[in-house]
LUMTI-366837 format. One line per field, with one value per residue (C-alpha): residue number from 1; chain; x, y, z. Coordinates in nm, 2 decimals. Example, Ala and Ser with C-alpha at 12.3 -4.5 7.8 and 13.67 -1.06 7.14 Angstrom:
# residues 2
k <- c(1; 2)
c <- c(A; A)
east <- c(1.23; 1.37)
north <- c(-0.45; -0.11)
up <- c(0.78; 0.71)
//
This chain:
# residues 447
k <- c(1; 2; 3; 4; 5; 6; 7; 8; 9; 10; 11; 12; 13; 14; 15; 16; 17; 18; 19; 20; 21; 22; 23; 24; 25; 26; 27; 28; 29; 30; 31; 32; 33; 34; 35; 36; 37; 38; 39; 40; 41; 42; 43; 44; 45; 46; 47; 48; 49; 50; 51; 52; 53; 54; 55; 56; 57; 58; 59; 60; 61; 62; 63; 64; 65; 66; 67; 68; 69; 70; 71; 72; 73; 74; 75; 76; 77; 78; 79; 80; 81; 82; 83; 84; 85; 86; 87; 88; 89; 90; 91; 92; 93; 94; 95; 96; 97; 98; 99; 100; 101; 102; 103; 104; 105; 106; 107; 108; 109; 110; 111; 112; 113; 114; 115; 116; 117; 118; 119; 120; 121; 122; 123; 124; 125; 126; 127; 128; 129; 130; 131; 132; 133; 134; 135; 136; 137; 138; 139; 140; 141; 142; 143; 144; 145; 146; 147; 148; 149; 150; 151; 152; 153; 154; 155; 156; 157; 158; 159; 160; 161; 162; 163; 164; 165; 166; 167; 168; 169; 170; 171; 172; 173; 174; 175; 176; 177; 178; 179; 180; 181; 182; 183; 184; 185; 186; 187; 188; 189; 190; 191; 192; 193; 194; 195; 196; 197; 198; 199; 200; 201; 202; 203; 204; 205; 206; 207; 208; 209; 210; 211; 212; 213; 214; 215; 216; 217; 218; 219; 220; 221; 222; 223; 224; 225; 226; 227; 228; 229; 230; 231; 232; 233; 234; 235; 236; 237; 238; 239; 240; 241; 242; 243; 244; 245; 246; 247; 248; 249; 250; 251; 252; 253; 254; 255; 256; 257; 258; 259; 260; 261; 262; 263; 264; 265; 266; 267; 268; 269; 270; 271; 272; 273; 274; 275; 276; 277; 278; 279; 280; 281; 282; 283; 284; 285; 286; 287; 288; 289; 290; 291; 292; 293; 294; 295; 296; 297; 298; 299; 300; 301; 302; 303; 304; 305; 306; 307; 308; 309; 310; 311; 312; 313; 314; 315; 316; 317; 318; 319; 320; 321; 322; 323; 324; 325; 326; 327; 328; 329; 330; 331; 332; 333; 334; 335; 336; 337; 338; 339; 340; 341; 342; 343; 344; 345; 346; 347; 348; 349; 350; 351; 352; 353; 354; 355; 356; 357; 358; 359; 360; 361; 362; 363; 364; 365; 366; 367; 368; 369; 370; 371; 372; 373; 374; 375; 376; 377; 378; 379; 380; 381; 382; 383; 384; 385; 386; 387; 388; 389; 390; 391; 392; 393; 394; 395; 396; 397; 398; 399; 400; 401; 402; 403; 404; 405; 406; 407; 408; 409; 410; 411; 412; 413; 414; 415; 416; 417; 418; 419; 420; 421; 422; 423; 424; 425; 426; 427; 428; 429; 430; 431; 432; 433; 434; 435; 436; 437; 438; 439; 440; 441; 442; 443; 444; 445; 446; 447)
c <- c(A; A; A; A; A; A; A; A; A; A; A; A; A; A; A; A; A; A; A; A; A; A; A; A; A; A; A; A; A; A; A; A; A; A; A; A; A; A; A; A; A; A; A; A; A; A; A; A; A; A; A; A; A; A; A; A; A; A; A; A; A; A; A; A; A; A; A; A; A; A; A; A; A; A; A; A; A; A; A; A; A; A; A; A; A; A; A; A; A; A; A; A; A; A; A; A; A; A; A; A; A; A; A; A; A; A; A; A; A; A; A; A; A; A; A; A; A; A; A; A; A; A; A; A; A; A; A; A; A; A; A; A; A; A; A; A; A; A; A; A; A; A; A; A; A; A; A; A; A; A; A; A; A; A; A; A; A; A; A; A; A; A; A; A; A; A; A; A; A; A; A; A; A; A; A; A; A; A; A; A; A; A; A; A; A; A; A; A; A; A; A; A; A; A; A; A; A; A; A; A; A; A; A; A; A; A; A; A; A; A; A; A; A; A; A; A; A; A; A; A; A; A; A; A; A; A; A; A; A; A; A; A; A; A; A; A; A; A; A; A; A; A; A; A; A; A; A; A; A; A; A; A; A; A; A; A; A; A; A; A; A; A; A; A; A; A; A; A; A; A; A; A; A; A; A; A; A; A; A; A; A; A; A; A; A; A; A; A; A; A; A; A; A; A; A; A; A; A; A; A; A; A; A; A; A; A; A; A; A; A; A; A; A; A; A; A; A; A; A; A; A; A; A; A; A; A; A; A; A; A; A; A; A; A; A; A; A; A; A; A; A; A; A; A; A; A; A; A; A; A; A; A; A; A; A; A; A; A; A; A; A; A; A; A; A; A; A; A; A; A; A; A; A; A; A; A; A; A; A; A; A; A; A; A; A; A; A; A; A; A; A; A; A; A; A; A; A; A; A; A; A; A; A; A; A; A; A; A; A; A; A; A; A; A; A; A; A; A; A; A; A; A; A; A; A; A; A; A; A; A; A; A; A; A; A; A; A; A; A; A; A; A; A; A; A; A; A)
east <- c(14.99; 15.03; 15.32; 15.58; 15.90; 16.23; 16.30; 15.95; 16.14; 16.29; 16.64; 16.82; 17.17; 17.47; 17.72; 17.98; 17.97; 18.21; 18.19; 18.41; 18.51; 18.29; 18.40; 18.33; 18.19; 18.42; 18.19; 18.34; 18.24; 18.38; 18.62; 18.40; 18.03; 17.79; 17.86; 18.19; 18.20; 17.95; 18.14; 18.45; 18.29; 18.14; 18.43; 18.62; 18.34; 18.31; 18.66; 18.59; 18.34; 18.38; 18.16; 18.15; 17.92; 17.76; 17.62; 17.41; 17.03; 16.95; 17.14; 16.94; 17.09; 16.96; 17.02; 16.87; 17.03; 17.21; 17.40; 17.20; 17.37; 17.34; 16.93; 16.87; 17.23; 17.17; 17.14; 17.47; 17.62; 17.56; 17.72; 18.02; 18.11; 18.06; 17.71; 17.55; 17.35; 17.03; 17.08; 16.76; 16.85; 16.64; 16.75; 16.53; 16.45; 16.33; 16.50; 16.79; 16.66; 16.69; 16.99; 16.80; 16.48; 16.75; 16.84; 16.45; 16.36; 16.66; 16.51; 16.15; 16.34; 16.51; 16.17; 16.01; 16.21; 16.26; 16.68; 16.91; 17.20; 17.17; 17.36; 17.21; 17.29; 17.31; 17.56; 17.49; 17.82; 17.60; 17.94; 17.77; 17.45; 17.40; 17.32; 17.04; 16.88; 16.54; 16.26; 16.24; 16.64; 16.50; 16.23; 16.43; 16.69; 16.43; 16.26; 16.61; 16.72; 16.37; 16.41; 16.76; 16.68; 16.46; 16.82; 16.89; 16.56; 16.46; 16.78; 16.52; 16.32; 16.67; 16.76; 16.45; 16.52; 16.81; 16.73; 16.46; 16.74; 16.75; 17.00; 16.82; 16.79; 17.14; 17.07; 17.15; 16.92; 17.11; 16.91; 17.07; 16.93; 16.59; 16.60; 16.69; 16.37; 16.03; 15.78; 15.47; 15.52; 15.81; 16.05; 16.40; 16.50; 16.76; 16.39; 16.22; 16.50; 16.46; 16.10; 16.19; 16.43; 16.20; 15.95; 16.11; 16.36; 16.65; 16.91; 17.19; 17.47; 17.27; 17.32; 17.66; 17.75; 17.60; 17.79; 18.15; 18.06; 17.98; 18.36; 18.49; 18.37; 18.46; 18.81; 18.84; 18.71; 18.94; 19.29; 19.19; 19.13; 18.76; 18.67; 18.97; 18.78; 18.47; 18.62; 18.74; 19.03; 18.94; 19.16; 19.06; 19.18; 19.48; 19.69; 19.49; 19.39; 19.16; 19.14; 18.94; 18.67; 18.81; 18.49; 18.60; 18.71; 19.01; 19.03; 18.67; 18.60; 18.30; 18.46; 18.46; 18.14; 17.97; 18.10; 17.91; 17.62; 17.29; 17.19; 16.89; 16.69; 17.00; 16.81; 16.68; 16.77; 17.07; 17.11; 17.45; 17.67; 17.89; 17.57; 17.42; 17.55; 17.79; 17.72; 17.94; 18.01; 17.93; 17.87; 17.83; 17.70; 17.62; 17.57; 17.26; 17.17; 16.90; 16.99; 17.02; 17.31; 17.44; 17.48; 17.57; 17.84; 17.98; 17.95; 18.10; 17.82; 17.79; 17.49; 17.12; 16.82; 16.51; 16.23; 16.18; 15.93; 15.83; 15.59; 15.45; 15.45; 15.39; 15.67; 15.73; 15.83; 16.05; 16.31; 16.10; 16.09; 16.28; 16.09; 15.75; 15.92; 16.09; 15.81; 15.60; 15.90; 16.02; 15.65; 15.60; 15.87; 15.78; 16.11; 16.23; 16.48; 16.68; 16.63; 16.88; 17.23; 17.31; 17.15; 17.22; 17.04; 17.16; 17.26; 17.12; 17.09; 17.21; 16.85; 16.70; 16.85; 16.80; 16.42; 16.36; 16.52; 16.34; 15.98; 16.05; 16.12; 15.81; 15.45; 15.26; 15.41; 15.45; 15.03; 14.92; 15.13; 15.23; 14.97; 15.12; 15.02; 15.35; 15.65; 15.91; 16.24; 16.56; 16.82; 17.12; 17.38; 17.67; 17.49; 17.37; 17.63; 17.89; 18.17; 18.00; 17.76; 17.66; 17.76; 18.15; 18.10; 17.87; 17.54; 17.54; 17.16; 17.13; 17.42; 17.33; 17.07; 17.32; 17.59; 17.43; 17.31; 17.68; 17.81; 17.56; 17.73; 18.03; 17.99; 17.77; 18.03; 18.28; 18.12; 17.93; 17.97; 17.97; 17.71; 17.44; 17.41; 17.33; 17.07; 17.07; 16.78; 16.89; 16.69; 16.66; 16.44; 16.30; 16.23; 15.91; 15.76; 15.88; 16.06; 16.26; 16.38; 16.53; 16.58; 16.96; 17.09; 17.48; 17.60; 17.70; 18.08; 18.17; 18.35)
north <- c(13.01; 13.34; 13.37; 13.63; 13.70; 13.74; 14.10; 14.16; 14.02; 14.28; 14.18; 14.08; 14.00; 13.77; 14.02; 13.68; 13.36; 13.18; 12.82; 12.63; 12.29; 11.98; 11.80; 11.41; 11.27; 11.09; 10.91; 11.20; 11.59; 11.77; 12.04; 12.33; 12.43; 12.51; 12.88; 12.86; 12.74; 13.01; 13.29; 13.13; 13.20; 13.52; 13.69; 13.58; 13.68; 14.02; 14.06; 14.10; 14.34; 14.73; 14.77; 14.60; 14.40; 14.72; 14.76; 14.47; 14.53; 14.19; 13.80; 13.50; 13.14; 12.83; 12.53; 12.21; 12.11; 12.38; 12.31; 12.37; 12.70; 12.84; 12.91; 13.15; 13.06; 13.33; 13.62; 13.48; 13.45; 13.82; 13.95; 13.74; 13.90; 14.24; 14.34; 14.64; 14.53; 14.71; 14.43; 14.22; 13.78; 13.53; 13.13; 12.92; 12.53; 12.37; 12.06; 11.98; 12.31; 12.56; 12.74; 12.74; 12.92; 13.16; 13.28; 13.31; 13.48; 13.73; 13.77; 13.85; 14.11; 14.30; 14.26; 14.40; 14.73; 14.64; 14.56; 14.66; 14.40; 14.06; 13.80; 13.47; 13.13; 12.80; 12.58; 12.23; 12.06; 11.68; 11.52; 11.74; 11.58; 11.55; 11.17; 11.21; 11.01; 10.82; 10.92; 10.68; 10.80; 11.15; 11.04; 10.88; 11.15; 11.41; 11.21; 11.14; 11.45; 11.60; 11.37; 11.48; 11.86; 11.75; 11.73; 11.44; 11.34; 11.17; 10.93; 10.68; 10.79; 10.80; 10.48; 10.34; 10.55; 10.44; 10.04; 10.14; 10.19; 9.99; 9.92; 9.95; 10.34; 10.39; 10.30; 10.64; 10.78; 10.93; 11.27; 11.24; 10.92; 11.00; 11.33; 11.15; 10.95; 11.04; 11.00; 11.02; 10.75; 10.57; 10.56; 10.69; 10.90; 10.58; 10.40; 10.61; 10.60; 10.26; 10.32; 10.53; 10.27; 9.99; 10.23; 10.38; 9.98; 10.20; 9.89; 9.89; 9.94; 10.23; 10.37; 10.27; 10.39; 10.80; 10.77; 10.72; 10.97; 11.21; 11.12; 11.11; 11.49; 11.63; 11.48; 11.65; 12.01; 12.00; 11.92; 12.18; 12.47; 12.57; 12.55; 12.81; 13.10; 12.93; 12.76; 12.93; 12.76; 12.70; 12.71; 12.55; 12.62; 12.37; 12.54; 12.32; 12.41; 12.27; 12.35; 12.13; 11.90; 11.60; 11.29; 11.27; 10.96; 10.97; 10.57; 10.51; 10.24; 10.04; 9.71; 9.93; 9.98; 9.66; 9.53; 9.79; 9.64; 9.78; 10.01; 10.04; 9.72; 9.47; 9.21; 9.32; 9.67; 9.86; 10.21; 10.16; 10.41; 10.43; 10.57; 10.82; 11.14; 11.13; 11.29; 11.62; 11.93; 12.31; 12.65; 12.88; 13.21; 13.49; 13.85; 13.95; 14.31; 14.51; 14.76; 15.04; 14.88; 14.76; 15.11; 15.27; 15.07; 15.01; 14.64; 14.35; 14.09; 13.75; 13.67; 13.75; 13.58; 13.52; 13.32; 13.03; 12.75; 12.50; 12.20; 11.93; 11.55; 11.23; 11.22; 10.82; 11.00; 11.30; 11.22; 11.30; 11.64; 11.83; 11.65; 11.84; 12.22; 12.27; 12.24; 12.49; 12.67; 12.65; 12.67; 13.02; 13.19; 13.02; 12.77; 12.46; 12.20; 12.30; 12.67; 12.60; 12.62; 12.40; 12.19; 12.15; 11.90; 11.79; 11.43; 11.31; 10.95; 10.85; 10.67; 10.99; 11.20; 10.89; 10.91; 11.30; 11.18; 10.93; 11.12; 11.43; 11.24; 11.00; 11.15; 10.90; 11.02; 11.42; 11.38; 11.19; 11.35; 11.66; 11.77; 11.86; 11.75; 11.63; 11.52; 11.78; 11.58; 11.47; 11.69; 11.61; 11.45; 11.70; 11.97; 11.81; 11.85; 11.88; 11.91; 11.65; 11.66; 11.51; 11.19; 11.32; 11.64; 11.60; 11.69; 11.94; 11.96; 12.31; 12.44; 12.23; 12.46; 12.78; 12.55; 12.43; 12.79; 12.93; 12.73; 12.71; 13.09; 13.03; 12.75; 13.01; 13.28; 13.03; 12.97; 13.28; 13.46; 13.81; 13.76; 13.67; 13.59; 13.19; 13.06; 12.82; 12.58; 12.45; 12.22; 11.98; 11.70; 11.81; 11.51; 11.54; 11.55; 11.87; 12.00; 12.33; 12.49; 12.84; 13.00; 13.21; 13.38; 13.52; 13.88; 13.94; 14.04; 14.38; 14.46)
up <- c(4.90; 4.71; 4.49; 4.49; 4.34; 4.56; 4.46; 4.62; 4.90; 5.16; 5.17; 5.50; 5.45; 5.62; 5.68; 5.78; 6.00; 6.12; 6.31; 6.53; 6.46; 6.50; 6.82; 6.81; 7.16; 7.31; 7.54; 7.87; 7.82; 7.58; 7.70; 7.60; 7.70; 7.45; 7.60; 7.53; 7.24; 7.10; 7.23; 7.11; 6.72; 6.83; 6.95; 6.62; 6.41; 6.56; 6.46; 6.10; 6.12; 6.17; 6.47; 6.81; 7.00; 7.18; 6.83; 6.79; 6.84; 6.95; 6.98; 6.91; 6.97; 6.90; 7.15; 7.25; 7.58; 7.75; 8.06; 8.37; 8.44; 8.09; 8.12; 7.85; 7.70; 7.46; 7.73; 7.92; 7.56; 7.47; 7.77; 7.75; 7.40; 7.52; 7.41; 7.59; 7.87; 7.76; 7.46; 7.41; 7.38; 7.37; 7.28; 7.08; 7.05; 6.73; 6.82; 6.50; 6.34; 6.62; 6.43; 6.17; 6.44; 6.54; 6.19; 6.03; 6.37; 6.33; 5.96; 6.11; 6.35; 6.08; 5.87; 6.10; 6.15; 6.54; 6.44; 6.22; 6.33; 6.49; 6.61; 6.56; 6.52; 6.73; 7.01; 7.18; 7.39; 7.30; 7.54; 7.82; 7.81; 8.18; 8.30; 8.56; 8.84; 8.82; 9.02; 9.23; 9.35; 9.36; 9.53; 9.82; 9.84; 9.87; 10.20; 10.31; 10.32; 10.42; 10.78; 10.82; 10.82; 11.13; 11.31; 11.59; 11.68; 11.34; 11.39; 11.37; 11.07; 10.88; 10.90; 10.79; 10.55; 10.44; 10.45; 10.16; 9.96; 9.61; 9.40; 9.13; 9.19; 9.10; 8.77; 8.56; 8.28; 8.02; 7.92; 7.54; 7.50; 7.60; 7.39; 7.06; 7.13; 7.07; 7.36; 7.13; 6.92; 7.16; 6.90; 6.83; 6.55; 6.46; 6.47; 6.23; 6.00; 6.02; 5.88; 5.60; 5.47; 5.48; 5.30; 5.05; 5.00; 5.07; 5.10; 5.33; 5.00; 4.95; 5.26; 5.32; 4.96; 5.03; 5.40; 5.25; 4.95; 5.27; 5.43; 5.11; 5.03; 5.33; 5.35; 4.96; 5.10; 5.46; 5.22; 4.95; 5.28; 5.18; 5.49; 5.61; 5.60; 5.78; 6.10; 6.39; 6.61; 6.91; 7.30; 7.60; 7.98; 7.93; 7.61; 7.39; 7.05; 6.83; 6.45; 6.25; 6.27; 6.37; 6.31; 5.95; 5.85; 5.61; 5.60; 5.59; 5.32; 5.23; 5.33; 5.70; 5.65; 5.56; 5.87; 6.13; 6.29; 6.31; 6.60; 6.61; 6.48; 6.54; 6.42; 6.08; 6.09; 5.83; 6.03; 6.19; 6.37; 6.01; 5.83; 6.11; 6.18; 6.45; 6.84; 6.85; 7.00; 6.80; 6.74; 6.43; 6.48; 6.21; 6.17; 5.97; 5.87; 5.70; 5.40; 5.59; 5.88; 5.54; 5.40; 5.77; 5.80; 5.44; 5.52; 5.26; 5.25; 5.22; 5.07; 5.15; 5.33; 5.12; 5.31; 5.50; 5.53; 5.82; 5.76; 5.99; 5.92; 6.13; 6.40; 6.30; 5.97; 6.09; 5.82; 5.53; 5.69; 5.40; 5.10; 5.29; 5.37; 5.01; 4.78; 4.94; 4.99; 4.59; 4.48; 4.70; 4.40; 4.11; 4.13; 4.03; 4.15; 3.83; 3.95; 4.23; 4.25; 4.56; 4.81; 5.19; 5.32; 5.73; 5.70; 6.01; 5.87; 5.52; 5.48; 5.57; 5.26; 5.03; 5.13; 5.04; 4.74; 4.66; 4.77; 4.63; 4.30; 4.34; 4.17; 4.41; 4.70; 4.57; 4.50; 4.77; 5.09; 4.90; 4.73; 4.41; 4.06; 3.96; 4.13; 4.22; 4.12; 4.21; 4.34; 4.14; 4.30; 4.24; 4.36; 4.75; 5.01; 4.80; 5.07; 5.32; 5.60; 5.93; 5.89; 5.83; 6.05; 6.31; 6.38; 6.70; 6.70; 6.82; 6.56; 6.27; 6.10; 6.13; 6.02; 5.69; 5.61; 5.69; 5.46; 5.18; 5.16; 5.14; 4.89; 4.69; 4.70; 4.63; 4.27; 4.21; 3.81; 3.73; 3.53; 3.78; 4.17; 4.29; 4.48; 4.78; 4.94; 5.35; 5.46; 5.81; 5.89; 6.28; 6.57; 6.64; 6.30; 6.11; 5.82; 5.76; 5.44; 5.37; 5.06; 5.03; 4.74; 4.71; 4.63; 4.26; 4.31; 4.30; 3.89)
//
């Protein structure tokens, strides 16, 4: 890998973001789409910016599982908050990192000198998930209603039809499940978690211990209002409002804990439902902007973009996705772990985070998997997701990558001296055997 320095780097900066809240499934659909809830943030955001949406060059959305009649949710996204029609959008799917796609891909667009301003960032409604038939009900509904097109004189051929009928058709296939499982190696992500845990002895305290720490943080951020200037309220068709994100768990202890049984291995397993990221509904969207829309516009900033690395690993492995994309990622500007300010890494199983700690701080694993001479380190424990993660907020899978990114920001310009500007690593593990990292840096404030 050749080695650079960031100022080499041609900045791209986050002008703002702002999210909606995290919406815990409820087990029915959530009141918004994953439209709806994009264009809810987008319109907000736009709001705090001195152009409108005819100026954007292009809109960029990440999402995983759009409803059926939001193909190209990005397109139908852009036109709904007011874009001009000649306005390019495209949506992108890297599974849990496509937010994080959308924003490297808006990054690539201003690099390239084809955009000056871009909307990207990401959406999924999970509640909406459709529940589908098997193919053996499409298969008969598509002969029934083949014989019936043939009008009166296939009376016959109907109700033979009919009699082949099973009940064992009607049994529904839930498209969430299926998509949270991987079909190559037939396991779910709870499943490889499960693996990583086992590997890395990652005991069930352990696990239980970094979920409540996750409640406990975000509970501490929502009652001091640092997320005030990041979420966006949100109003449904019925005069309801919603404000906050409402899966954290003020009351969560680890007696509560303990007593959660496994999902996923009930029989020897220690992933349970307390220690996952929960199921929820999300958007966060951001505005990104070379130098020059920067200068045009007299635009406030909230930080800038500096690179961004993808790796492959096994898919049995997914989790360990972040302790593969940040070395290469660090290593590509000369840094080390102690060279960052803070960490965002998506808690999509407390296991998960516990095993990039535990490989990224291992030489065995670091030389053998990694390729390294030496191990890379620990990331120390007051500097990772400091204000919570999945497992209190929710892990939107299309949203979660923008989301992390967003508020890596904020939590940089939150802390940021006059004396010099912070830096910030966002990482994801990816189903399906990937890793994502991106490299952020905040604005020294204006004296």
């Amino acid at each position: 890998m050749n080695h650079q320095n960031i100022t080499d780097q041609e900045p791209v900066y986050v002008v703002n973001g702002l999210r909606t809240p995290q919406l815990k499934a409820t087990g029915k659909p959530g009141p918004f789409s994953a439209g709806d809830l994009a264009v809810a943030a987008a319109r907000q955001l736009l709001l705090t910016v001195p152009f409108s949406a005819q100026t954007l060059d292009e809109v960029i959305i990440g999402c995983v599982m759009p409803d059926a009649s939001e193909a190209n949710i990005a397109r139908q996204i852009a036109l709904r908050i007011g874009c001009d029609i000649k306005t390019p959008a495209w949506t992108v799917q890297r599974n849990c990192a496509s937010g994080m796609q959308a924003i490297h891909s808006g990054m690539n667009s201003i690099r390239s000198g084809t955009a000056d301003l871009v909307l990207v960032g990401g959406t999924e409604a999970m509640s909406r998930a459709p529940v589908i038939w098997s193919d053996d009900m499409v298969n008969w509904l598509t002969q029934l209603f083949s014989i019936r097109s043939h009008g009166i004189n296939s009376i016959g051929q109907y109700l033979r039809q009919i009699v082949r009928l099973r009940p064992q058709f009607f049994k529904p296939v839930f498209s969430l499940l299926k998509g949270l499982k991987d079909p190559l190696v037939g396991l779910s992500m709870g499943q490889t978690a499960e693996i990583l845990a086992a590997r890395f002895n990652i005991s069930r305290s352990e696990m239980d211990q970094y979920a409540q720490q996750s409640q406990q943080r975000l509970s501490q951020c929502i009652t001091q209002g640092k997320l005030d200037d990041e979420v966006t309220s949100v109003y449904d068709l019925y005069n309801h409002f919603y404000d906050h994100d409402n899966g954290v768990r003020k009351d969560s202890s680890l007696i509560k804990l303990s007593r959660l049984k496994p999902v996923f291995d009930r029989s020897y397993g220690a992933i349970t439902a307390g220690n996952s990221a929960q199921v929820s509904d999300g958007a966060t969207v951001l505005i990104l902007a070379s130098a020059q829309a920067v200068k045009q516009h007299n635009l406030t900033v909230l930080g800038k973009l500096i690179d961004c690395h993808w790796q492959g690993l096994p898919p049995e492995e997914m989790g360990l996705g972040p302790a593969h994309a940040i070395p290469p990622l660090l290593d590509k500007f000369h840094l080390e772990i102690e060279d960052i300010d803070y960490w965002e890494i998506n808690e999509a199983f407390a296991a998960q985070v516990l095993a990039c700690q535990k490989a990224l701080d291992d030489d065995d694993y670091c030389q053998k998997k990694l390729g390294l001479t030496h191990k890379i380190g620990k990331i120390p424990e007051d500097r990772l997701n400091i204000d919570g993660g999945g497992i209190s907020l929710g892990h939107p899978v299309g949203a979660s990558g923008s989301r992390i990114v967003l508020h890596l920001l904020k939590l940089l310009k939150r802390n940021t001296s006059p004396t010099k500007p912070l830096r910030g690593v966002a990482s994801l593990c990816i189903g399906g055997g990937q890793g994502g990292a991106i490299l952020v840096e905040s604005m020294r404030p204006v004296q």
